[in-house]
C-alpha positions as a Markdown table, in Angstrom:
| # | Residue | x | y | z |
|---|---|---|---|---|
| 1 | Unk | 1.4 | 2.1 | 16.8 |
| 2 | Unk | -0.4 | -0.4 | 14.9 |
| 3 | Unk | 0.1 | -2.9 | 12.2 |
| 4 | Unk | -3.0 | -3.1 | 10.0 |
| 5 | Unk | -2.8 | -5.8 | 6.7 |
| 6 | Unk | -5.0 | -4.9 | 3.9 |
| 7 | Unk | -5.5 | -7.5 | 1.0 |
| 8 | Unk | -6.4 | -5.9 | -2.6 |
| 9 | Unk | -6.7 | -2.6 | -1.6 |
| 10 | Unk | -7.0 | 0.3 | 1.1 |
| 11 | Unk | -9.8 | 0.3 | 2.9 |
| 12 | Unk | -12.0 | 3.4 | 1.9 |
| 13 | Unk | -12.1 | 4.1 | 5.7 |
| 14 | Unk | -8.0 | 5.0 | 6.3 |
| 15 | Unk | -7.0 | 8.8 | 5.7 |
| 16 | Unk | -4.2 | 10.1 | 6.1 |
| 17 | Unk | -3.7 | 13.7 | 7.8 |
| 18 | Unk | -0.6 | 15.6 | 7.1 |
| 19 | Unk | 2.1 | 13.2 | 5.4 |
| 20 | Unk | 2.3 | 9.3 | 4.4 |
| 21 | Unk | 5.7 | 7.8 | 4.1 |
| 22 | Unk | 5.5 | 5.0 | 0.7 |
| 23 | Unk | 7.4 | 2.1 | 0.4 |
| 24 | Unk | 6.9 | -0.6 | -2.4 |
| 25 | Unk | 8.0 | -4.3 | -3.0 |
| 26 | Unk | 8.0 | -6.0 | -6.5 |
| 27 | Unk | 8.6 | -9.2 | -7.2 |
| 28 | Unk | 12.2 | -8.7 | -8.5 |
| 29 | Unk | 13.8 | -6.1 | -9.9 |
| 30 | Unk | 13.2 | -6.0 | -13.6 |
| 31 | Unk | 10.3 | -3.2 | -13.9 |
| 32 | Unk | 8.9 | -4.3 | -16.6 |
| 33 | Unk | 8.5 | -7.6 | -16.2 |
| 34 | Unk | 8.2 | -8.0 | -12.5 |
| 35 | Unk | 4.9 | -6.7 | -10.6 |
| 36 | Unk | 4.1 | -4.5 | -7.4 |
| 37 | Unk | 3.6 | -7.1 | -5.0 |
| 38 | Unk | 2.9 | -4.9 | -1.4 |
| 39 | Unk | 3.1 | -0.9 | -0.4 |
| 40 | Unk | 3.4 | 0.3 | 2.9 |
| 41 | Unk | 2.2 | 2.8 | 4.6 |
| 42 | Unk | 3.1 | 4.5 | 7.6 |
| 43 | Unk | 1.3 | 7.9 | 9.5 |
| 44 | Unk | 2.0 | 10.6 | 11.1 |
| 45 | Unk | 1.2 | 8.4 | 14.2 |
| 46 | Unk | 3.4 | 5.7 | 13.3 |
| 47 | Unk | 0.6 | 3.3 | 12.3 |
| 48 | Unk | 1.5 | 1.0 | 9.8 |
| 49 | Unk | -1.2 | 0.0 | 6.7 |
| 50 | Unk | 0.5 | -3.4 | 4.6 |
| 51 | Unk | -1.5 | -3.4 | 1.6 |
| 52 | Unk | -1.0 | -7.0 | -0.6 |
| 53 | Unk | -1.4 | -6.0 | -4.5 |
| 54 | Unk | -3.3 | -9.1 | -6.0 |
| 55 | Unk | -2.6 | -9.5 | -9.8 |
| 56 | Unk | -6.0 | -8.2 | -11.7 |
| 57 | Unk | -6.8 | -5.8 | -8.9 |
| 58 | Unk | -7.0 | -2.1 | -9.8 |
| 59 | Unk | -6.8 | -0.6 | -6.1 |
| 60 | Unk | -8.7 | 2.3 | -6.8 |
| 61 | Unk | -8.8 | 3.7 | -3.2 |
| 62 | Unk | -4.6 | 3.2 | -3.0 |
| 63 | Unk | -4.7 | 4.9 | -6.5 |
| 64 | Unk | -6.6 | 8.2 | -4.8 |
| 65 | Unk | -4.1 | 8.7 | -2.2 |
């Protein structure tokens, strides 16, 4: 298992095989006022991708998953 902190975005070089569990953190709880602040990613291998959302970023690789 590792623990792999991405800033902006997933790298282009991750892939995922046969399932991705999600998890998301905003900065509150009011959806449309508060942001996505981090996702997390864990794979079948129990590696773990923590990917920071900075404000202005489009994340286009996190997107394609």
């Amino acid at each position: 298992m590792a623990l792999k902190v991405c800033v902006g975005d997933l790298p282009k070089t991750v892939h995922f095989k046969d399932s991705v569990a999600v998890d998301t953190e905003t900065m509150g709880l009011n959806l449309h006022r508060d942001r996505l602040c981090l996702v997390q990613l864990s794979d079948d291998k129990g590696d773990v991708y923590l990917v920071q959302i900075r404000k202005g970023i489009d994340c286009p690789n996190l997107k394609a998953l």
